[in-house]
N, C-alpha and C positions, 0 to 999 in steps of 0.2 A: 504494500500500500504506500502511496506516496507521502513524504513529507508535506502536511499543507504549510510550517514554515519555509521550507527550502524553496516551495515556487513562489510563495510572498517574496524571497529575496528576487530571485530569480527576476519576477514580473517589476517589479520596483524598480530593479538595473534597468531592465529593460525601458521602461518610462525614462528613467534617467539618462541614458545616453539616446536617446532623440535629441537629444538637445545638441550634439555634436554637430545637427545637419545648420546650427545659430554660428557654428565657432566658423568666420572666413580666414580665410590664406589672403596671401601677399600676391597668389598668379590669379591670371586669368584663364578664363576656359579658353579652348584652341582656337575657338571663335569671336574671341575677342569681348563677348558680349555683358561680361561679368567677371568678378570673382569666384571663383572655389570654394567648395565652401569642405569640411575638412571631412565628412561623410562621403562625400563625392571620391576626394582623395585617397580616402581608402578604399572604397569600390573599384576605383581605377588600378588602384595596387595588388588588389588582390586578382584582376583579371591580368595583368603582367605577367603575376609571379605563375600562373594555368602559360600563357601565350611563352613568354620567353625561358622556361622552365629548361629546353635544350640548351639554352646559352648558361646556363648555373654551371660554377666552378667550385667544386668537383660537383659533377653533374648527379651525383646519389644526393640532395639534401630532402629531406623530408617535406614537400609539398602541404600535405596539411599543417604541419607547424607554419610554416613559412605564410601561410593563407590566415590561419589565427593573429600573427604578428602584423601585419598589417592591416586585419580587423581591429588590432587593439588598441594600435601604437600611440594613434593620437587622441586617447577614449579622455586623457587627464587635461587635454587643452579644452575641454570642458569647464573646468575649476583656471587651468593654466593659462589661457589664452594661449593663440599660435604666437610664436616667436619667430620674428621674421630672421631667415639663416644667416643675413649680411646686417644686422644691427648687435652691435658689440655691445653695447647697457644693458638692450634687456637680454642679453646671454649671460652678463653677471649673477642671474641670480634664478636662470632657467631650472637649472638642478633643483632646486630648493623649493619651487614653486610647483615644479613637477610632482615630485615624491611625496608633497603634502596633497598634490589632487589625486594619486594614485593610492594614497593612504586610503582618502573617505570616496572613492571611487567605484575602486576592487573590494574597499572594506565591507559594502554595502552585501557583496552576495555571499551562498554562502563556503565554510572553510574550505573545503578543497577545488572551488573553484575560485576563490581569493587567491591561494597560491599558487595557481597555476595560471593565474593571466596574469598575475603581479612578477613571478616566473619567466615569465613570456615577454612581460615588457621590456624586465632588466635584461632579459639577455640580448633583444634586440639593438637597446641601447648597447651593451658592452661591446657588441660584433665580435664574438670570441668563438663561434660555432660558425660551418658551413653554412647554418640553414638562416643566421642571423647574418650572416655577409651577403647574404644572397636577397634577403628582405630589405637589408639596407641600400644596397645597391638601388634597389627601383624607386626606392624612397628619394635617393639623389638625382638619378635620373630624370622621373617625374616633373618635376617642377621645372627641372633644366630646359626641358622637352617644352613645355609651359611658354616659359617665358624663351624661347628662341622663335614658338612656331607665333607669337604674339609680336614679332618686330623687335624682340628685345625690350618691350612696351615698361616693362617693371625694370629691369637691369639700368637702362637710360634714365627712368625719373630717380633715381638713387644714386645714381655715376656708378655700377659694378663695374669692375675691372674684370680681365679674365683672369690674373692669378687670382683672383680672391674664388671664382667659379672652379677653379682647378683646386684649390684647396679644399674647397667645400666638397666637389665632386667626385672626386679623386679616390675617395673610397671604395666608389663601384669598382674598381679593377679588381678589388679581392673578392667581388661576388661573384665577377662576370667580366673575364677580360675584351671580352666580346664586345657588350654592350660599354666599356668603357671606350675602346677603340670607336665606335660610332658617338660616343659622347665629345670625345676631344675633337672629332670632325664638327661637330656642332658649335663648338666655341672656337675651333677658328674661323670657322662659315662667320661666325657672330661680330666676331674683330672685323673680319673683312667686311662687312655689312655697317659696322658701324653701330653696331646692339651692345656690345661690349667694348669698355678700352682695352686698349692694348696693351 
């Protein structure tokens, strides 16, 4: 027989992160028409990680995990707000803000699916597993993708440089040298475009 506290939690999470589809990003959709908003952006990651799965390095990572992790990743920019990845302030104190909205977040359901999306976050943050290099990667890519096929619309009203996109980005290589090789073609397209400085 079921728990009727456990699906109280369960349903409750669920009301609560609706609210993810309120949290906007810093891109626009490819169509220039809007913002992102950060539900979208994990919908969109989570159909990557199914499409570009042959490009994953080492190409065994666990697919459902990796589909979990960016269901989940941005569950605390709820409490969090998104943090735009090229504003150096509010990355002082991103960690902090974070772990507090993933505290009363995850805290909400119940214990062993508390630690194990709490599990899921931290590891995706750390990028220390195959399956977590591989979620992050499209996590970088994404937006990259975003703002290049946008005119570079977000990169130019903020002056991004391209080291700063290569620093930031740069991480996909350990998920996917593949999709990194098409990422560094993108941000030269970008410079030479005039989307990014040089």
């Amino acid at each position: 027989m079921s728990d009727p506290n456990r699906l109280r939690q369960q349903l409750d999470f669920m009301r609560e992160i609706d609210k993810v589809k309120s949290v906007f990003r810093r891109n626009y959709l490819f169509d220039g028409s809007r913002l992102e908003n950060d539900a979208e952006h994990s919908w969109h990651l989570a159909v990557m990680a199914v499409l570009f799965l042959e490009h994953a390095d080492p190409p065994e990572v666990d697919l459902l995990r990796v589909i979990k992790m960016v269901l989940i990743h941005d569950l605390v920019e709820i409490d969090a707000g998104d943090t735009y990845a090229y504003d150096t302030e509010a990355l002082v104190d991103q960690t902090e803000r974070e772990n507090r909205a993933a505290d009363r977040i995850f805290g909400m359901l119940p214990a062993d699916q508390r630690q194990e999306f709490r599990a899921l976050w931290e590891e995706f943050d750390a990028r220390h597993t195959p399956d977590a290099r591989y979620a992050a990667a499209l996590d970088r890519l994404q937006p990259m993708m975003h703002n290049y096929f946008t005119d570079g619309r977000v990169w130019i009203q903020n002056g991004i440089t391209a080291e700063q996109v290569i620093a930031r980005c740069s991480p996909i290589a350990n998920g996917s040298p593949v999709l990194w090789e098409y990422a560094e073609g993108l941000i030269r397209d970008a410079v030479a475009r005039g989307y990014l400085k040089g």
